[in-house]
C-alpha positions in Angstrom: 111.2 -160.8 53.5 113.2 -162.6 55.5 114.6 -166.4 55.2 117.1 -168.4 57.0 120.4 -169.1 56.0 123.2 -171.8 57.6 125.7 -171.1 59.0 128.0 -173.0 61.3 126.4 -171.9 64.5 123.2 -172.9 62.8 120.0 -170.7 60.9 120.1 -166.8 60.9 117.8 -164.4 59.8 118.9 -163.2 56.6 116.6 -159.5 55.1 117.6 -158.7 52.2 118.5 -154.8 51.8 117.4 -153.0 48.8 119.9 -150.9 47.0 121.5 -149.1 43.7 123.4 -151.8 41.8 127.1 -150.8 40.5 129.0 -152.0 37.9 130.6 -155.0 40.5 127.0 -156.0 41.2 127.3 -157.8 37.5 128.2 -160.8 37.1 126.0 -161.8 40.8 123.1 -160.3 38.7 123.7 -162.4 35.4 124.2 -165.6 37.7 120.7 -164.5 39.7 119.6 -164.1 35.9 120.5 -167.2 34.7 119.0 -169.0 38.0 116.3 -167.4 38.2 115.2 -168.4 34.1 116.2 -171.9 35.2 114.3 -172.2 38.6 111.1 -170.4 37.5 110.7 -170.6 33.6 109.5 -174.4 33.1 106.6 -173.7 35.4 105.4 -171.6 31.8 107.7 -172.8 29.0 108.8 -175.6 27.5 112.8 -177.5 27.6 113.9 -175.5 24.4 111.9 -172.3 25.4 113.9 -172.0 29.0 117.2 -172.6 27.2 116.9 -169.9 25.1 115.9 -167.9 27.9 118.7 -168.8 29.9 120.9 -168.1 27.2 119.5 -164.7 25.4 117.4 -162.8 27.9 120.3 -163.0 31.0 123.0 -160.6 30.2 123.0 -157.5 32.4 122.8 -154.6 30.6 125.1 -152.1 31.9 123.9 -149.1 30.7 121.0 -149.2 33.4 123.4 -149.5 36.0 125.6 -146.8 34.7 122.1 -144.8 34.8 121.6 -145.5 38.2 118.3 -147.2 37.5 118.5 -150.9 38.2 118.5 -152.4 41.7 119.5 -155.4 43.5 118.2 -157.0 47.0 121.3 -158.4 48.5 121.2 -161.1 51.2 123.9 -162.7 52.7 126.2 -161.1 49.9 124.3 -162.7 47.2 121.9 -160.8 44.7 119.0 -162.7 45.2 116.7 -160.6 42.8 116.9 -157.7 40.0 115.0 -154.9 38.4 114.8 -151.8 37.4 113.6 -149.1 35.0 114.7 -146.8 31.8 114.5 -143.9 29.8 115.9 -145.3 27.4 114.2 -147.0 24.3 115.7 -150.2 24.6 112.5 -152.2 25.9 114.3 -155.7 26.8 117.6 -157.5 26.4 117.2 -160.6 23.8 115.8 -158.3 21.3 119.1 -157.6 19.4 120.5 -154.0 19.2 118.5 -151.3 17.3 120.3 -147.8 16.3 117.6 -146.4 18.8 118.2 -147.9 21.8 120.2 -145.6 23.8 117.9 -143.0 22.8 116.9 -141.0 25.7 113.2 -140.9 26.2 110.7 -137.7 26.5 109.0 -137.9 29.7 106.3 -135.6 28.6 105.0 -137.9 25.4 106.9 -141.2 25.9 106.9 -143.7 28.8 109.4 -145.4 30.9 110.2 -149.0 30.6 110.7 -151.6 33.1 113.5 -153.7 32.6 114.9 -157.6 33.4 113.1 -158.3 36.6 114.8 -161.5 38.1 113.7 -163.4 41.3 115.9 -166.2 42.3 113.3 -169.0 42.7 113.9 -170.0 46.8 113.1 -166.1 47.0 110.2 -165.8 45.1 106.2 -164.3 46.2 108.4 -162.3 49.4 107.6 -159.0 47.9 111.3 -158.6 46.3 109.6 -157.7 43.0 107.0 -155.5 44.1 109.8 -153.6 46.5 111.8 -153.1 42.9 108.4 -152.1 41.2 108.0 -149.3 44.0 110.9 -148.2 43.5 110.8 -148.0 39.6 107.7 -146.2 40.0 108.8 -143.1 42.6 112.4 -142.9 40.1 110.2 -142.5 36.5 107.6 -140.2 38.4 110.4 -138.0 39.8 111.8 -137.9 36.6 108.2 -136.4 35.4 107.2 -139.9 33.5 103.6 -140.7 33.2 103.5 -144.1 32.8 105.3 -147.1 32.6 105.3 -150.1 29.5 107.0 -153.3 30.0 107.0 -156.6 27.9 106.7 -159.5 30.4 107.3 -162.7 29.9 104.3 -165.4 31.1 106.0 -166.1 34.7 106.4 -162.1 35.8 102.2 -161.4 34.7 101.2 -162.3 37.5 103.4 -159.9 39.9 102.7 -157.2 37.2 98.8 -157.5 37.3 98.9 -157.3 41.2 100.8 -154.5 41.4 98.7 -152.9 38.8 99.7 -152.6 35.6 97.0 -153.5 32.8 97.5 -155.7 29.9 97.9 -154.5 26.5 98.1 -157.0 24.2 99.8 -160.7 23.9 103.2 -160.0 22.3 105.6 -162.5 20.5 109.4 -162.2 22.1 111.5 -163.1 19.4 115.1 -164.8 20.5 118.2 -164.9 18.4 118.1 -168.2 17.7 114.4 -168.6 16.4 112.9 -169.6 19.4 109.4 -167.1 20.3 108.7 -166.7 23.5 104.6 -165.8 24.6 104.7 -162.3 26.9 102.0 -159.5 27.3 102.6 -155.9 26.7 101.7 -153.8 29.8 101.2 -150.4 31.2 101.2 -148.9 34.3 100.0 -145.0 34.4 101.9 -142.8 37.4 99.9 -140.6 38.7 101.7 -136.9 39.0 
């Protein structure tokens, strides 16, 4: 996980550190966000699809932050990727605002949800995601979850399925402005 960066002495070593985002983190995270749609979504969506994306599914939600439940890796002082996890029942940003979704979930009957997982693209397959994953997984466990459900869209699958979780079912991700995007519905049991 590391990568060069310039700088006028010429390339360092840049690691990126893992950490708690805060409420200053923001508007780095919604410009990783944005980026990250743009750099990575046309390699599984088409023109209009990664517009709507870019526009609907990359506005930080606060309210995982002020849970202390969504992280950043930080390198060179730029965010360079995003996660993190609720329990809350608000399962993704993009899919409008329901009376329920700052509903506190029952970690006994009810499981945690991953939430807006961003990779900047010149930081991608470095184990960024699966270090956020890791670290969702030891939070909802602690907090006596026994699984974890996300909804991904088509480009995070494939770091989902390594890292274990299991496909559901194929799931429809409707956008504000009629555009559906494909994703798969996916669990991941914690052991206790």
């Amino acid at each position: 996980m590391v990568a060069l960066t310039r700088c006028p002495e010429g390339p360092v070593r840049v690691s990126p550190v893992l950490r708690e985002a805060v409420r200053s983190d923001v508007p780095g995270i919604a410009a990783l966000m944005r980026q990250s749609v743009l750099d990575v979504f046309p390699l599984f969506h088409d023109e209009r699809e990664t517009a709507a994306a870019a526009r609907y599914l990359t506005e930080p939600d606060t309210v995982l932050i002020d849970d202390g439940t969504y992280f950043v890796h930080e390198a060179a002082g730029q965010v360079v990727a995003c996660g993190g996890w609720s329990k809350r029942d608000k399962l993704y940003t993009g899919s409008g605002a329901a009376p329920s979704d700052d509903r506190l979930l029952d970690p006994a009957t009810e499981p945690a949800r991953v939430r807006a997982m961003f990779v900047r693209g010149d930081w991608t397959r470095r184990g960024l995601g699966r270090a956020i994953l890791g670290r969702c997984e030891e939070a909802a466990r602690a907090e006596g979850f026994g699984a974890l459900v996300l909804m991904a869209t088509l480009p995070g699958v494939p770091l989902y399925r390594s890292f274990g979780f299991r496909e559901l079912s194929p799931a429809r991700v409707p956008l504000p402005n009629g555009v559906v995007l494909d994703g798969v519905s996916m669990e991941y049991p914690l052991s206790r």
